[in-house]
C-alpha positions as CSV (number, residue, x, y, z in Angstrom):
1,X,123.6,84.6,-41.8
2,X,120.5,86.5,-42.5
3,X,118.3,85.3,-44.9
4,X,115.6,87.0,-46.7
5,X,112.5,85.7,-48.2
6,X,111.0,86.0,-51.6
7,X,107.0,85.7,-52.2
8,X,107.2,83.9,-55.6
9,X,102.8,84.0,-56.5
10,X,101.7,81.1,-58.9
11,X,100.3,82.7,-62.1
12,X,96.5,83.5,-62.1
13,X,95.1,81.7,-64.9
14,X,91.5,82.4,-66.4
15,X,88.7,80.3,-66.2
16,X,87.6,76.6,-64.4
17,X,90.6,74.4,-63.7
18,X,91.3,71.4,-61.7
19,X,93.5,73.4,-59.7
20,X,90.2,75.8,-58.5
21,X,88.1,72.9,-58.2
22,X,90.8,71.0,-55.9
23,X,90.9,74.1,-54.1
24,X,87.7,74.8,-54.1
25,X,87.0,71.7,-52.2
26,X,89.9,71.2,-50.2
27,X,88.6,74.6,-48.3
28,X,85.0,74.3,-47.9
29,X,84.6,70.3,-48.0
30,X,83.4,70.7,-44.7
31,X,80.8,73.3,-45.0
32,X,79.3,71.5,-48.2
33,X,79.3,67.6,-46.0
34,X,77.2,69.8,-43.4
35,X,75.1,71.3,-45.9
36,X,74.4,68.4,-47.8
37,X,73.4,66.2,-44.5
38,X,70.8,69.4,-43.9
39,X,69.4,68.8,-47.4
40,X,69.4,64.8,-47.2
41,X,67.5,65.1,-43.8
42,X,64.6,67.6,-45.3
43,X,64.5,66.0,-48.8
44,X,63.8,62.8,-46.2
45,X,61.2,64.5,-44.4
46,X,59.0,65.6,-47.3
47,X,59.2,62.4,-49.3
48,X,58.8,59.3,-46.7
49,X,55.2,60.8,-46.6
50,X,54.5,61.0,-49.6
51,X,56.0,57.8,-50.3
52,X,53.8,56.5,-47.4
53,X,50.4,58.1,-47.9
54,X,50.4,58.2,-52.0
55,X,50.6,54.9,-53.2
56,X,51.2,53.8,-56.8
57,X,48.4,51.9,-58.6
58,X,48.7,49.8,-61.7
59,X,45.3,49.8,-63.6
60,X,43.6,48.5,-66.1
61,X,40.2,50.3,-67.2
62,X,37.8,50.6,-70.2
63,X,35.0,52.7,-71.1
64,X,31.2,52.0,-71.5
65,X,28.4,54.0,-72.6
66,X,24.4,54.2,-71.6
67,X,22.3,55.7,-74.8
68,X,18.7,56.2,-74.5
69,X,16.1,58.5,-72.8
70,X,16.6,59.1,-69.1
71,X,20.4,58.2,-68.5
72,X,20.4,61.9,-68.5
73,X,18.7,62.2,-65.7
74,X,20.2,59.0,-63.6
75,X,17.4,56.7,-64.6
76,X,17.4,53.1,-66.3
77,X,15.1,51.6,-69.4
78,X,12.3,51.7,-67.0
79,X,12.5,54.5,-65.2
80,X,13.8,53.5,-61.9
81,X,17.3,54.5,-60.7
82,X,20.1,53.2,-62.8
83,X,22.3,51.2,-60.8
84,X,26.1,51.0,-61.8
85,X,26.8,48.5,-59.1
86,X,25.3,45.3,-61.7
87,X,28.1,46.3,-63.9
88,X,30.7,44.5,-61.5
89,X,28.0,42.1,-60.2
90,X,28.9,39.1,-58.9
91,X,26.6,37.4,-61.5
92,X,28.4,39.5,-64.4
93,X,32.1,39.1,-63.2
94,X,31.6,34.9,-62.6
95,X,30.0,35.0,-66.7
96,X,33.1,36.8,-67.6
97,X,35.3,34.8,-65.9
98,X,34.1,31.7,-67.3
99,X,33.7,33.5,-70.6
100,X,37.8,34.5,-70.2
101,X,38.7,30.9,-69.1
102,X,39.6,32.5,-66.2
103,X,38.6,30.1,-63.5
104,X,42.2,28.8,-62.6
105,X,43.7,32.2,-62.0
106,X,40.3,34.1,-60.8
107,X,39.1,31.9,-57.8
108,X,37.5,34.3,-55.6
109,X,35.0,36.4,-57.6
110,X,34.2,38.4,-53.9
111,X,37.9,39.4,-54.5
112,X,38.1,40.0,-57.8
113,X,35.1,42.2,-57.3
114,X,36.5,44.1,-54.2
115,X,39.2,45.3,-56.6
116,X,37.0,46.4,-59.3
117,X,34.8,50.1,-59.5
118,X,32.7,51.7,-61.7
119,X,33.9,55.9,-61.9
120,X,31.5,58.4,-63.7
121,X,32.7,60.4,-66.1
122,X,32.1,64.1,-66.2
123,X,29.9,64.9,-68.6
124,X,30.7,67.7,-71.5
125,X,27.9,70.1,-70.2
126,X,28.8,69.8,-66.3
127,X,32.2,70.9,-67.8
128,X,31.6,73.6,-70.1
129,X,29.4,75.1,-67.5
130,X,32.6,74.7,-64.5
131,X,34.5,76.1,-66.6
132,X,32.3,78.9,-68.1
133,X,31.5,79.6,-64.2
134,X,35.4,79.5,-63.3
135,X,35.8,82.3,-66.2
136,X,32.9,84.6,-64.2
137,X,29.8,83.9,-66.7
138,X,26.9,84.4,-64.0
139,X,24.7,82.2,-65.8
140,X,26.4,79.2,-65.1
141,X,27.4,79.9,-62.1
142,X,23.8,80.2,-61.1
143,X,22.6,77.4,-63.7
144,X,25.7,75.1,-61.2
145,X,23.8,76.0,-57.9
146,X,20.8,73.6,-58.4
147,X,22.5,71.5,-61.1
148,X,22.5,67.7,-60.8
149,X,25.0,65.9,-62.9
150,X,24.4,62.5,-63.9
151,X,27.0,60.7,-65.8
152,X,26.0,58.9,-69.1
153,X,29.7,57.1,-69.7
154,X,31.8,54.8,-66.9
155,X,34.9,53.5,-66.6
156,X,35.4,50.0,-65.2
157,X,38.6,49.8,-63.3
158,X,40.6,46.9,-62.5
159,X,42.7,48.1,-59.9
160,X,46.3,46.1,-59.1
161,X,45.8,43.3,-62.0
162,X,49.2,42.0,-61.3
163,X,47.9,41.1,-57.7
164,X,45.1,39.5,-58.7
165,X,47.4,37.1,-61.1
166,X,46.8,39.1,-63.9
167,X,48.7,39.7,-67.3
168,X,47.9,42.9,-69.6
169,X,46.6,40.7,-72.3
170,X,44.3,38.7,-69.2
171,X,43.2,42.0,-67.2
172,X,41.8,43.4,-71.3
173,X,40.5,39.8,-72.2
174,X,38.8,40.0,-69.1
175,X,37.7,43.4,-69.0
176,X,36.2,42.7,-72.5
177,X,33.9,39.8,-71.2
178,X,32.7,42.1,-68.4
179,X,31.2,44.0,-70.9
180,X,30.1,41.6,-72.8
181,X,28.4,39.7,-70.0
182,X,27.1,42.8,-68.7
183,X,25.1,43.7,-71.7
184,X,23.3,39.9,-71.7
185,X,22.8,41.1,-67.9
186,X,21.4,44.4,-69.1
187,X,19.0,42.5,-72.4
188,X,17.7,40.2,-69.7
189,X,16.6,43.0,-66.9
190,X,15.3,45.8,-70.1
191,X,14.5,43.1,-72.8
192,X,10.8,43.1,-73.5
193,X,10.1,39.9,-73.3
194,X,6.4,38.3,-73.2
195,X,4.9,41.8,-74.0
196,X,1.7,39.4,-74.8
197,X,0.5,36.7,-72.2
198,X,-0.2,33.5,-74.4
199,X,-1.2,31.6,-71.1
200,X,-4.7,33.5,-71.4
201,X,-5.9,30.7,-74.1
202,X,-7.1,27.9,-72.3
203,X,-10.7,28.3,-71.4
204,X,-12.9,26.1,-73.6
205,X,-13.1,23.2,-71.4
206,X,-13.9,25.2,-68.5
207,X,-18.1,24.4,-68.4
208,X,-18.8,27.2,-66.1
209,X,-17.8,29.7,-68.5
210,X,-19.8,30.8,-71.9
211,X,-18.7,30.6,-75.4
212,X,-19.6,34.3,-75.6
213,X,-17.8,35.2,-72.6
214,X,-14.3,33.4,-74.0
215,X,-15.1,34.8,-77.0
216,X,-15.3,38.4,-75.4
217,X,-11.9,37.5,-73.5
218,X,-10.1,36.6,-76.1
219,X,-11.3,39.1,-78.8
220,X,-10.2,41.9,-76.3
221,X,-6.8,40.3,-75.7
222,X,-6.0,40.7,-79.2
223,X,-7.7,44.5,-79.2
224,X,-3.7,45.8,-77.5
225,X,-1.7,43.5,-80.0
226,X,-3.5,45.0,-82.9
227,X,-2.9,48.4,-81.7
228,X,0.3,47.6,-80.7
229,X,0.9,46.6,-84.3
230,X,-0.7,49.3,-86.0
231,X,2.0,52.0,-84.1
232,X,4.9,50.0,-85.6
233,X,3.6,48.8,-88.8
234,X,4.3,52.4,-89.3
235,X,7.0,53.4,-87.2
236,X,9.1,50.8,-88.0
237,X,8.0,49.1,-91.4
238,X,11.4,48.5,-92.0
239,X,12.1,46.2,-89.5
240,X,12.3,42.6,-90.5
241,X,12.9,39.5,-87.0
242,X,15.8,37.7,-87.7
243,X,14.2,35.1,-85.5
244,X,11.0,34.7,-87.9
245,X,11.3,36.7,-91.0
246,X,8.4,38.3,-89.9
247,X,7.4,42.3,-90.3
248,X,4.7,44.1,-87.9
249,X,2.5,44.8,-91.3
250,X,2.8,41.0,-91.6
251,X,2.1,40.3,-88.3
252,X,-1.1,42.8,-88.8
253,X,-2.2,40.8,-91.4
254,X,-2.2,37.7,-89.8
255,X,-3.9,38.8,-87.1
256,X,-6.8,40.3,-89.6
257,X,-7.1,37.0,-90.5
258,X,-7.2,35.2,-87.0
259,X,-9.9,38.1,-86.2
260,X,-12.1,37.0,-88.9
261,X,-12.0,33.2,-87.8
262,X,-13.4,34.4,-84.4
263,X,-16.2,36.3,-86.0
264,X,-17.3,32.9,-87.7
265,X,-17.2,31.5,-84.3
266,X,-19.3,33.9,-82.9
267,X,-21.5,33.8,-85.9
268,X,-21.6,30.0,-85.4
269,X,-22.6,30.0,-81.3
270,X,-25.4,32.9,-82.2
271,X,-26.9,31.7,-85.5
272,X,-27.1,28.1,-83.4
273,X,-27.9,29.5,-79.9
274,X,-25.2,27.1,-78.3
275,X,-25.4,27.8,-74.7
276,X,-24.0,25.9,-72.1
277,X,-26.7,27.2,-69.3
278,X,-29.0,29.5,-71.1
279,X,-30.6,31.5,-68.0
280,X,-27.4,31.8,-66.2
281,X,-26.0,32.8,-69.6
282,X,-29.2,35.3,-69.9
283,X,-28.4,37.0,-65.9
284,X,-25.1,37.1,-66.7
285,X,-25.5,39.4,-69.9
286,X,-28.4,41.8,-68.0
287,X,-25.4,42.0,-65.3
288,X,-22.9,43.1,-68.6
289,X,-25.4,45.0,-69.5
290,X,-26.3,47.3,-66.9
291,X,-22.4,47.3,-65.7
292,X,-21.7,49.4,-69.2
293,X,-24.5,51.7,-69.0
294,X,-23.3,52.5,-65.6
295,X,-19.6,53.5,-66.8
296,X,-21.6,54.8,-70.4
297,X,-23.8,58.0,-68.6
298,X,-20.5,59.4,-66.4
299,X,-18.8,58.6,-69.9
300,X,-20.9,60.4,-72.0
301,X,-21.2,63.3,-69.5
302,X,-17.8,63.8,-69.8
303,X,-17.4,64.2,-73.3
304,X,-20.2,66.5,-73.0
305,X,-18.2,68.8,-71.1
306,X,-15.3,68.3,-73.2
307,X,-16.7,69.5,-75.7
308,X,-18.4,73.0,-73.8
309,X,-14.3,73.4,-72.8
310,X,-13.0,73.1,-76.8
311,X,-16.1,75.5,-77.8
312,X,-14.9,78.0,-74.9
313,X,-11.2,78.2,-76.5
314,X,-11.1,80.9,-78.9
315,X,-8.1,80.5,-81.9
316,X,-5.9,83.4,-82.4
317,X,-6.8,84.8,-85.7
318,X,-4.3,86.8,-88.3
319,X,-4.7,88.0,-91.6
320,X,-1.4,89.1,-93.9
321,X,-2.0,90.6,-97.6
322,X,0.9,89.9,-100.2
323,X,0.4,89.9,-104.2
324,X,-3.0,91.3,-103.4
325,X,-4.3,88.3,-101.5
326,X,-5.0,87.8,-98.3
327,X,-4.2,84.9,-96.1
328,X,-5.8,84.1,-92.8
329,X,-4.0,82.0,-90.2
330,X,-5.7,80.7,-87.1
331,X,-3.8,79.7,-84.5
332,X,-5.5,77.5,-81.3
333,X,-3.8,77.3,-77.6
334,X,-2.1,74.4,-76.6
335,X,-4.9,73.8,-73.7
336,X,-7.1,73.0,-77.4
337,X,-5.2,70.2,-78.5
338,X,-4.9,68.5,-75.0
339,X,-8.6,69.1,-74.6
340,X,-9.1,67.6,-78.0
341,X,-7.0,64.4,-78.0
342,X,-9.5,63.5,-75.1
343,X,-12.2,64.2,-76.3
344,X,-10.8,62.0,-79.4
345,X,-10.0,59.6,-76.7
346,X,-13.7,59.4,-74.8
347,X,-15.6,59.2,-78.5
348,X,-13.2,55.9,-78.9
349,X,-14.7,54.6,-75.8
350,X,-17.7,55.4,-76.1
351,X,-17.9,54.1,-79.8
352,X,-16.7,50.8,-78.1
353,X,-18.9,50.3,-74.9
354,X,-21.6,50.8,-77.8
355,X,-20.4,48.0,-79.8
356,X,-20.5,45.9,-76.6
357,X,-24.1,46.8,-75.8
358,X,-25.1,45.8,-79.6
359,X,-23.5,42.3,-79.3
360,X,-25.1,41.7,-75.8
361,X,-28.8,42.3,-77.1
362,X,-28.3,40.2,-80.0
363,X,-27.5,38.0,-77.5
364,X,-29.8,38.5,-75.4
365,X,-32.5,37.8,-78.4
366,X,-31.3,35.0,-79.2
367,X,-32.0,33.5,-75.6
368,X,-35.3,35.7,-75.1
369,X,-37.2,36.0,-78.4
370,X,-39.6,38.2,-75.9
371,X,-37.1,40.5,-75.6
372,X,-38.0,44.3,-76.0
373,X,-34.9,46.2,-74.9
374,X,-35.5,45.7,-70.8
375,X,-34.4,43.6,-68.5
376,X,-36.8,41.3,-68.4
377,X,-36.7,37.3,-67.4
378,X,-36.1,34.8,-69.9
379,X,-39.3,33.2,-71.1
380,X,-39.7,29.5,-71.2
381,X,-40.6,26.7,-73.8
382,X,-38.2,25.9,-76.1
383,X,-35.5,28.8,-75.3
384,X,-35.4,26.4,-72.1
385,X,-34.3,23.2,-73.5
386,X,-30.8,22.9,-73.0
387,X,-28.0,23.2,-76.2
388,X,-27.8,19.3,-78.1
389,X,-24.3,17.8,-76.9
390,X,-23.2,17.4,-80.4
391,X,-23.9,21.1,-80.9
392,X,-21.7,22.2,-78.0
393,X,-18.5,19.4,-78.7
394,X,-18.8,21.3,-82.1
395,X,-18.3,24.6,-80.8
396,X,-15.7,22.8,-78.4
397,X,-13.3,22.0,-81.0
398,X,-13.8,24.8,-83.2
399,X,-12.3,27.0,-80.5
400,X,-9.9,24.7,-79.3
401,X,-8.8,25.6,-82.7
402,X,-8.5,29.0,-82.1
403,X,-7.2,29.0,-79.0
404,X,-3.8,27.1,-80.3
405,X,-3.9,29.4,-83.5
406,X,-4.3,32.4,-81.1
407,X,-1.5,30.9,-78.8
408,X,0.7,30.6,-81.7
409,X,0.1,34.0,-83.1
410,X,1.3,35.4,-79.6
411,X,4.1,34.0,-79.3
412,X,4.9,35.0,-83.0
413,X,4.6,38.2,-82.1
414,X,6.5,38.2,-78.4
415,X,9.5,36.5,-80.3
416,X,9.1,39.9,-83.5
417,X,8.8,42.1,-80.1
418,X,12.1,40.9,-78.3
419,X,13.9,40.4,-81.3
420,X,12.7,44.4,-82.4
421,X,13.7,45.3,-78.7
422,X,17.0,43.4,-78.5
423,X,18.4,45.2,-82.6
424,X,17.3,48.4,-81.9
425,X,17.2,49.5,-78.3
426,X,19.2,47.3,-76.6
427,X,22.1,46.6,-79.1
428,X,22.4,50.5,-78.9
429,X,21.5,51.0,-75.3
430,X,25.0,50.0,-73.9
431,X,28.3,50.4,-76.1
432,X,31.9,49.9,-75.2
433,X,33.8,53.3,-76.1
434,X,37.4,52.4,-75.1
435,X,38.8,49.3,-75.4
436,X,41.0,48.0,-72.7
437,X,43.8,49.7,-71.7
438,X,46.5,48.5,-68.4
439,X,48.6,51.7,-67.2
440,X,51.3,51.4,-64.5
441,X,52.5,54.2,-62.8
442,X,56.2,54.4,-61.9
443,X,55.8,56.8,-58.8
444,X,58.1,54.7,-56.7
445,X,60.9,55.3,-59.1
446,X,59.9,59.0,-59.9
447,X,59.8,59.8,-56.8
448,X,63.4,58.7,-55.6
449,X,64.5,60.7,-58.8
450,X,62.7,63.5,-57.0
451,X,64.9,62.7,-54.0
452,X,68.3,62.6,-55.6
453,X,67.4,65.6,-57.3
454,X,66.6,67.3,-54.2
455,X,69.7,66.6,-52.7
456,X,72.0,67.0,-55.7
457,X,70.7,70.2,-56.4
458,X,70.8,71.3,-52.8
459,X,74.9,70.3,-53.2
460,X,75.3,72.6,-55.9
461,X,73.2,75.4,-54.6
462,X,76.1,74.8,-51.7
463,X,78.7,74.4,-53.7
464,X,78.0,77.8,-55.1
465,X,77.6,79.5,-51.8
466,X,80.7,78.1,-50.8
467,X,82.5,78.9,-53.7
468,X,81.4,82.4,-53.6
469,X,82.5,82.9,-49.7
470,X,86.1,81.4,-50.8
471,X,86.4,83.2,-53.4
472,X,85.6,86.5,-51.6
473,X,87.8,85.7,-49.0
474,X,90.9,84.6,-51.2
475,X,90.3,88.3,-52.8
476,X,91.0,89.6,-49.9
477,X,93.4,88.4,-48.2
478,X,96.0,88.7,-52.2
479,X,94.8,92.1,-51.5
480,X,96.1,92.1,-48.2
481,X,99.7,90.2,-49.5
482,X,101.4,94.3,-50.4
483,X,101.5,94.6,-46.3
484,X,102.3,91.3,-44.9
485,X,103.4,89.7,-48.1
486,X,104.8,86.1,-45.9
487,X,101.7,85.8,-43.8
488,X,99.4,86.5,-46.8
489,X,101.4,83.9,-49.1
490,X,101.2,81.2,-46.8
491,X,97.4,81.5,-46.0
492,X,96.9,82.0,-49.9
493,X,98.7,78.9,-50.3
494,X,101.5,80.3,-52.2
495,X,103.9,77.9,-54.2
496,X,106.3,78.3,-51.9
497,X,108.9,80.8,-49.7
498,X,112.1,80.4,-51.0
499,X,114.7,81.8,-48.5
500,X,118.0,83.6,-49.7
501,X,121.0,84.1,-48.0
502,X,122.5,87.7,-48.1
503,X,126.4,87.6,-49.2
């Protein structure tokens, strides 16, 4: 019987159907397997190292702040270096543990410390000028060459807190107290403390020395407190201690008053010629005596020539008319006014060393009657006869007296001085500008989305190169089915032959 065969072709239907994707993947399953091993195997390559070499850190930081005169330019208080490394000291960290209550988690402060740093921030003119550079201005590029940054606000990091036994709340409590123990570090290392030595005071029952020499000691210990006081009587006259209640122009006054008790001493020990060895006390003052003329003459020359250099400096001199008047305006050189402030400077000396001279012949009359303005010996007779006893014990306890009032008064004003130091330079010197923060950073986890993405999208970019090769191909071979219409229907996966028999 002879049969013939009928090509019945399924209907094309428009569009994405499960039919397409099931054929889809039932022809190129294998080329996309292959592909997507290819893809698995780089996507491994690039990220094991990363995952290796960039390792994810959980942190917790905060921000402090250095304000005053040289942090600019890298320096502390005093002028040295500023060194960021007594932030995290070991001193400062076991404070703040303590401080925290920290002890029973934190029990190795070397390891606590190894975990901790101290970063610089860039500062807004190093990045204005990068970035003014980076944008082709030639100024700053050339400003950038010699420039030296030096960073005025640092971050203290806590790196890994959960390693070190650390909760958020505990890696910010603690991170607070390292501040806060850092600035008592900071107060005790700028603090002024002791500006005044009130050890000096002590000399009236030492028999060797003179009532005028102690006096002279002590009345010129008191000459830098009262100039010290005078500057901020004025520049700070608002300033009242919280320690003392106590002002500079009070302290000024006070110390009026303390000055004026040791001219009554002085006036007491001259007007009664109390001397404790009167021709030592006589060699001693021609020794005073001829010591300030020596450092008087060069002195004196100097300000001579001082004033030959101001009389050299000729002002610049302008006249302008307006309304019919004329105005004149004389202008001097800065070179005048530095030549000027020392010559103001030598007259102040000079005025003082003359002072000094005047109290040492007055002195030196009272011991020597005789004396005519040389250096001559003491004479004898009476001026010989040693001070009564009762006169010296006398002068004893009157400045006894002064030396505890004096004591006193110094450490009065120390106590104004720290307390001045510690409210207005050092309360603004460091401040906290970021309170504690604790970041984690999930680049484990990003990164194996990274993966997966990797290779998922490398399976459809497959997918899609496969699906374009079938898809060509199956085009091809329908166009092929007019010639060989069996062959073409059973590699195009036809429904099916049907065969017919021929009656």
């Amino acid at each position: 019987m002879e049969q013939n065969y009928v090509y019945e072709d399924a209907d094309y239907e428009e569009g994405l159907t499960f039919k397409k994707v099931g054929y889809f993947f039932k022809k190129g399953w294998l080329r996309m397997l292959i592909y997507a091993a290819v893809l698995a195997l780089v996507a491994t390559a690039v990220f094991v190292p990363i995952k290796v070499f960039y390792k994810s850190e959980p942190v917790a930081e905060t921000s402090i702040e250095f304000i005053y005169d040289g942090i600019e330019k890298g320096l502390n208080p005093i002028g040295g270096v500023l060194d960021t490394d007594n932030i995290i000291s070991t001193t400062v960290l076991k404070n703040a543990v303590d401080q925290a209550g920290l002890n029973g988690t934190i029990k190795d402060i070397s390891k606590l410390r190894a975990s901790m740093r101290v970063e610089g921030v860039l500062t807004d003119e190093y990045v204005k000028l990068t970035e003014a550079a980076a944008n082709g201005d030639k100024d700053a590029e050339n400003k950038l060459r010699n420039y030296v940054m030096h960073s005025t606000r640092f971050n203290i990091v806590i790196s890994d807190p959960d390693g070190l036994g650390l909760s958020d709340d505990k890696a910010k409590l603690l991170l607070n107290k390292v501040v806060s123990s850092y600035y008592e570090d900071f107060k005790t290392r700028y603090s002024v403390s002791n500006m005044f030595s009130g050890d000096l005071y002590v000399l009236s029952d030492n028999s060797l020395i003179e009532f005028t020499a102690i006096y002279d000691t002590y009345t010129d210990s008191l000459k830098a407190i009262k100039s010290y006081l005078n500057e901020n009587a004025e520049a700070a006259a608002n300033f009242v201690s919280t320690e003392n209640n106590a002002t500079f122009a009070l302290l000024l006054s006070e110390l009026n008053i303390l000055e004026n008790n040791y001219d009554l001493f002085n006036a007491y020990i001259l007007s009664n010629n109390v001397w404790r060895d009167k021709v030592t006390a006589y060699d001693s003052l021609v020794a005073n005596k001829t010591d300030i003329e020596n450092r008087l003459k060069p002195l004196t020359d100097y300000r001579t020539e001082l004033v030959n250099q101001i009389k050299e400096i000729k002002p610049n001199t302008s006249t302008s008319t307006s309304n019919g008047s004329t105005t004149t305006t004389v202008q001097y050189p800065p070179e005048y006014f530095v030549y000027q402030a020392k010559l103001d400077d030598a007259n102040r000396q000079i005025m003082d060393y003359g002072v000094q001279l005047a109290n040492i012949e007055t002195r030196m009359k009272k011991l020597n009657p005789d004396y005519d303005g040389t250096d001559g010996t003491i004479t004898g007779g009476s001026d010989m006869v040693p001070t009564d006893k009762s006169v010296i014990d006398n002068a004893v306890r009157q400045l006894k007296a002064l030396e505890n009032s004096t004591a006193e008064f110094v450490q009065k004003v120390n106590a104004t001085v720290e307390n001045y130091y510690d409210t207005t330079f050092i309360s603004s010197s460091v401040r906290q500008v970021q309170p504690p923060v604790v970041t984690r950073r999930s680049i484990g986890l990003n990164l194996w989305i990274v993966y997966l993405a990797a290779v998922l999208g490398g399976l459809i970019i497959a997918g899609a190169v496969t699906g374009v090769k079938i898809g060509k191909a199956s085009s091809a071979k329908k166009n092929a089915c007019a010639y060989n219409p069996e062959q073409t229907a059973v590699e195009d996966g036809a429904d099916e032959v049907k065969p017919q028999d021929k009656k």
